[in-house]
C-alpha positions as CSV (number, residue, x, y, z in Angstrom):
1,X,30.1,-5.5,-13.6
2,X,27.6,-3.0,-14.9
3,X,24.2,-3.9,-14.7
4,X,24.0,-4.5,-18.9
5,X,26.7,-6.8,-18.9
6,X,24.9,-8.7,-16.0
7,X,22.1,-8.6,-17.6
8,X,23.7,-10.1,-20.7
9,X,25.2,-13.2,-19.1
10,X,21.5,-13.5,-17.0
11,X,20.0,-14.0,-20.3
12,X,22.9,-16.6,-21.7
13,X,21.1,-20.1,-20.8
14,X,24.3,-21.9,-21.9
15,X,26.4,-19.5,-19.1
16,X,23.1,-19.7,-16.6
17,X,23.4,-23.8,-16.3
18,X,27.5,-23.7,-16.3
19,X,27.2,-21.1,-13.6
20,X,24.5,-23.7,-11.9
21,X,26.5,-26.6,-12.4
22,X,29.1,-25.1,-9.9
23,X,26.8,-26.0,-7.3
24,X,27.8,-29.3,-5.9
25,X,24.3,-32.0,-5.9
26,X,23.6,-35.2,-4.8
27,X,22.3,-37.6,-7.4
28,X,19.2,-39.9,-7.0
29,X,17.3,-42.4,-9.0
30,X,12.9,-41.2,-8.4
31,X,10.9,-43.9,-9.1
32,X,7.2,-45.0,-9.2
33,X,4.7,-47.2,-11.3
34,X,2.9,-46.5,-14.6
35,X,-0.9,-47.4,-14.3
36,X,-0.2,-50.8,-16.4
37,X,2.5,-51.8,-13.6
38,X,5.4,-50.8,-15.6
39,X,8.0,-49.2,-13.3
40,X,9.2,-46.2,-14.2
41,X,12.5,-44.4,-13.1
42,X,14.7,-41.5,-13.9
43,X,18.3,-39.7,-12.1
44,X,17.7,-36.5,-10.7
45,X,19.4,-34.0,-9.4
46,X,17.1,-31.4,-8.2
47,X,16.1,-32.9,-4.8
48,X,16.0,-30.8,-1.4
49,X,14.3,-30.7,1.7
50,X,10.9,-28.9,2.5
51,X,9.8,-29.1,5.7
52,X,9.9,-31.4,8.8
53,X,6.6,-31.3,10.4
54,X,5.3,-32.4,8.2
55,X,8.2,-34.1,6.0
56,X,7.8,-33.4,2.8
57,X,10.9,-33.0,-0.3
58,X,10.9,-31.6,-3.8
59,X,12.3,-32.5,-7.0
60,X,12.0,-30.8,-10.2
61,X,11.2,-32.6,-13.7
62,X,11.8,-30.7,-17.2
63,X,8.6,-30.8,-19.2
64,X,9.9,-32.1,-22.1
65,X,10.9,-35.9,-20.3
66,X,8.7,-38.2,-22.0
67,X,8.0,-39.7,-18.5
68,X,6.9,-35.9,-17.3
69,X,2.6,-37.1,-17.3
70,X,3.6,-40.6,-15.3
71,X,5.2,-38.4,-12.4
72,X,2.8,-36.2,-12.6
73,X,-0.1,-38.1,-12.2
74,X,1.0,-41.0,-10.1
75,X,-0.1,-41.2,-6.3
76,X,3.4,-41.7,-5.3
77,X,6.8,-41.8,-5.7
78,X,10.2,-42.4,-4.2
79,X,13.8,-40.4,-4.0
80,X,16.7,-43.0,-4.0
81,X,19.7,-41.3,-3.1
82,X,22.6,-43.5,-4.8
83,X,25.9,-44.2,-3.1
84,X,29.5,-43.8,-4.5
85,X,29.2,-47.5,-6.0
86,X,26.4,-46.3,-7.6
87,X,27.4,-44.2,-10.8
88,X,26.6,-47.0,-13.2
89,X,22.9,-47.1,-12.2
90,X,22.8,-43.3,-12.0
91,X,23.9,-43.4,-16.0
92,X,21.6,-46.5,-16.6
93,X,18.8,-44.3,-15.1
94,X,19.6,-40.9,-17.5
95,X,19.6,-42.7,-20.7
96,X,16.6,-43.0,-22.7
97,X,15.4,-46.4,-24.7
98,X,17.1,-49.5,-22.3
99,X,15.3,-51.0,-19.7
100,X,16.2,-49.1,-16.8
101,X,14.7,-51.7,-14.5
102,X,17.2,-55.0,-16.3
103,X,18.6,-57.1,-13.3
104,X,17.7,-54.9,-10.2
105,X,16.0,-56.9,-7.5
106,X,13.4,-54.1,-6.4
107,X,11.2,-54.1,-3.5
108,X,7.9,-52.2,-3.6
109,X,7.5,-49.3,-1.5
110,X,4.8,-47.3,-0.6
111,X,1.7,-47.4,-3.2
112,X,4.1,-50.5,-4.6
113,X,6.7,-47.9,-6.4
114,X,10.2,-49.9,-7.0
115,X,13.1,-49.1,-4.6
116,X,16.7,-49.0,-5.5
117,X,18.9,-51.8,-4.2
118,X,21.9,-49.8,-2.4
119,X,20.6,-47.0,-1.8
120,X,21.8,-44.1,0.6
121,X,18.4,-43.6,2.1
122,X,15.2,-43.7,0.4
123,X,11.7,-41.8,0.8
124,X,9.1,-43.3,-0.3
125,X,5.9,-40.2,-0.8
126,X,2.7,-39.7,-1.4
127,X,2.5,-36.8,-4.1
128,X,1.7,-33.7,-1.9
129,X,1.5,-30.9,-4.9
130,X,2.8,-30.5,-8.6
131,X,3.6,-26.8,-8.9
132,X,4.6,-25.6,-12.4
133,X,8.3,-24.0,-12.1
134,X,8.8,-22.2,-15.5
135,X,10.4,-25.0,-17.9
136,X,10.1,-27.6,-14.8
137,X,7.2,-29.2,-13.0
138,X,8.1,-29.3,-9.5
139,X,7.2,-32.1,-7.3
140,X,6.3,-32.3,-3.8
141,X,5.8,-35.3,-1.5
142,X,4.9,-36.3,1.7
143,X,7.7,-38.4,3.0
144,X,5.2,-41.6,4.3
145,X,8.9,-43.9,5.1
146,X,12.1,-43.6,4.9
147,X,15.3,-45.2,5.3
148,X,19.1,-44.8,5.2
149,X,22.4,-46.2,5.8
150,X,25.8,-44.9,6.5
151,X,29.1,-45.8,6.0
152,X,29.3,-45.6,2.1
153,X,30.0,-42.6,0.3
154,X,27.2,-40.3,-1.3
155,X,27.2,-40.1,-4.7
156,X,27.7,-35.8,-5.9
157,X,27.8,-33.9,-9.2
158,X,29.9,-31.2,-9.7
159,X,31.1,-29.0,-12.6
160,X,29.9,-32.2,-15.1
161,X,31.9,-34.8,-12.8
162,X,30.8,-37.4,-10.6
163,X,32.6,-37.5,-6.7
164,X,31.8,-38.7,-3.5
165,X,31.6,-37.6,0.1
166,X,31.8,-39.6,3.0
167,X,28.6,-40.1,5.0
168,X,30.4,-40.7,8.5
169,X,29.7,-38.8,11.5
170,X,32.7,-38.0,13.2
């Protein structure tokens, strides 16, 4: 490919997130509390690893979600990473105007954000750093618990479908 064309389907957003969405992602359900005590949550998919020692994890947050000065601000937060079973809630969780929150029997996690019944594993954070990604805010936290469970299939995103993969060690 010569470098024009590449730099022709760089520049093509719509071709730049199909090209993305190639990359198989775990889904999760971030969470925390709204100064009033309204919970707050929202699916992700942009969720890795930082560092070990100490723990921390990113996700990212587009800058146009309405929920984007909540996450921002709030002293902490948790990743939920949903199961197989789980695809309902992660839908639930995406869509705007319903309360996300309807029927789930939460526990409060660190700095009393809501954790996800079922869940994979959870980490529950103290917000380390906001660092401003382009159209994204991305958020780092300081994993202060966690927990997880095996056995079920994790819940993955691929090429706009929902799969799983077997947690199981072998």
């Amino acid at each position: 490919m010569s470098p024009e064309a590449a730099q022709a389907v760089a520049a093509d957003p719509r071709e730049f997130r199909r090209a993305l969405g190639l990359y198989a992602t775990g889904v999760a359900v971030v969470t925390t509390m709204a100064p009033g005590g309204e919970r707050v949550g929202l699916t992700i998919n942009s969720f890795a690893s930082v560092s070990l020692d100490p723990p921390l994890i990113l996700w990212s947050l587009a800058k146009t979600s309405p929920r984007l000065g909540l996450f921002s601000a709030a002293s902490h937060f948790a990743v939920n990473i949903l199961s197989r079973d789980q695809e309902a809630l992660c839908l639930r969780f995406s869509r705007p105007g319903e309360d996300r929150f309807a029927g789930l029997d939460t526990e409060a996690g660190a700095g009393g954000v809501p954790l996800v019944p079922g869940s994979l594993a959870q980490m529950e954070c103290a917000r380390e750093q906001v660092v401003d990604g382009g159209d994204h805010l991305i958020l780092i936290g300081r994993v202060l618990r966690h927990r997880r469970t095996e056995g079920a299939e994790a819940l993955v995103f691929c090429n706009g479908a929902f799969t799983g993969v077997p947690t199981r060690r072998n």
